[in-house]
C-alpha positions as CSV (number, residue, x, y, z in Angstrom):
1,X,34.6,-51.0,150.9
2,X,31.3,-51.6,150.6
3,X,30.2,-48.6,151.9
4,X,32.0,-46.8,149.7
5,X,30.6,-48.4,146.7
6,X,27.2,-47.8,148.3
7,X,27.9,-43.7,148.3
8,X,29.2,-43.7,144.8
9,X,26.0,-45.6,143.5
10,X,23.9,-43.0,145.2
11,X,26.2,-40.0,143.9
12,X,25.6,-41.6,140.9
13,X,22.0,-41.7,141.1
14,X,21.6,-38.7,141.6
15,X,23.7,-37.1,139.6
16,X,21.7,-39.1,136.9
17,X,18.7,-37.5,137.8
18,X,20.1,-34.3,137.7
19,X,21.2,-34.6,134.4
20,X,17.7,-35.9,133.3
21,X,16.1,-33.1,135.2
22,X,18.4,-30.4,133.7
23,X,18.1,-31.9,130.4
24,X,21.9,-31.7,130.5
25,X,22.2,-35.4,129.4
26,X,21.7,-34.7,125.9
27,X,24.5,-32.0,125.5
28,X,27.5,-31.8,124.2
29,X,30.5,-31.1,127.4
30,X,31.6,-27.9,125.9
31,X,27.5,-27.3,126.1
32,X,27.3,-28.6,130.0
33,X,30.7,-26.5,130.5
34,X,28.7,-23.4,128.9
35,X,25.3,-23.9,130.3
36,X,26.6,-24.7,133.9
37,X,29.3,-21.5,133.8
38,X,26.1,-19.2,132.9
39,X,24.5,-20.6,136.2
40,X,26.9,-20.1,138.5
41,X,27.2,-16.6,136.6
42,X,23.2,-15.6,137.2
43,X,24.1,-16.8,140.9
44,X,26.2,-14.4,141.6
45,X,24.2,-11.7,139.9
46,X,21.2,-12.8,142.1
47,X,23.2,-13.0,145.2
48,X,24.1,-9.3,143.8
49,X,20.5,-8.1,143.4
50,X,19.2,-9.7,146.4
51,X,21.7,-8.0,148.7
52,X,21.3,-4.6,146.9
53,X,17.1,-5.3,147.5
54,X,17.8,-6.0,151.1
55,X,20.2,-3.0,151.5
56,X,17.5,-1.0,150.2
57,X,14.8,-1.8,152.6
58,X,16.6,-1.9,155.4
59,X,18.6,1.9,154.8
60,X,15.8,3.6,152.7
61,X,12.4,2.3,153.8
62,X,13.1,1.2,157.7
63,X,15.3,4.4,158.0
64,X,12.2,6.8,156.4
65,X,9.7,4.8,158.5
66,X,11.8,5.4,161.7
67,X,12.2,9.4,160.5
68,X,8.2,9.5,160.4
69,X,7.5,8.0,163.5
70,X,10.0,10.5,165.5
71,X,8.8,13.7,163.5
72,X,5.1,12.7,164.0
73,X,5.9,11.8,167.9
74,X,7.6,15.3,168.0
75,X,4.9,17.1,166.2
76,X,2.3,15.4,168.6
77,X,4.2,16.9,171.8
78,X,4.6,20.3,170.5
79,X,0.8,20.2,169.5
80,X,0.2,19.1,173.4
């Protein structure tokens, strides 16, 4: 049991110093319900962006790149 008690005093902790950190301490819970929704919300949309970014580079830039290299490679032999 005591170990249990143990984790729930460092949960607890932490979880203060969250709150402190956040400034969440000094809200209302319709407030922390609010403020932590539109986090997990901007999350997402992040997740969103960064995977559209990535998709990007990888199918645009890294596709256009290859496309050079091959046309300038072919160009070269038909010069020679």
């Amino acid at each position: 049991m005591e170990v249990v008690k143990k984790i729930q005093q460092f949960i607890s902790y932490w979880y203060v110093r969250y709150l402190v950190a956040t400034e969440l301490y000094m809200v209302d819970t319709w407030e922390k319900v609010i403020v932590l929704s539109l986090a997990q919300q901007s999350d997402i949309v992040f997740g969103a962006f960064f995977t559209l970014f990535w998709y990007f580079n990888y199918s645009i830039i890294v596709g256009g790149i290859a496309q050079l290299r091959s046309s300038t490679a072919h160009d070269v032999e038909q010069i020679l």
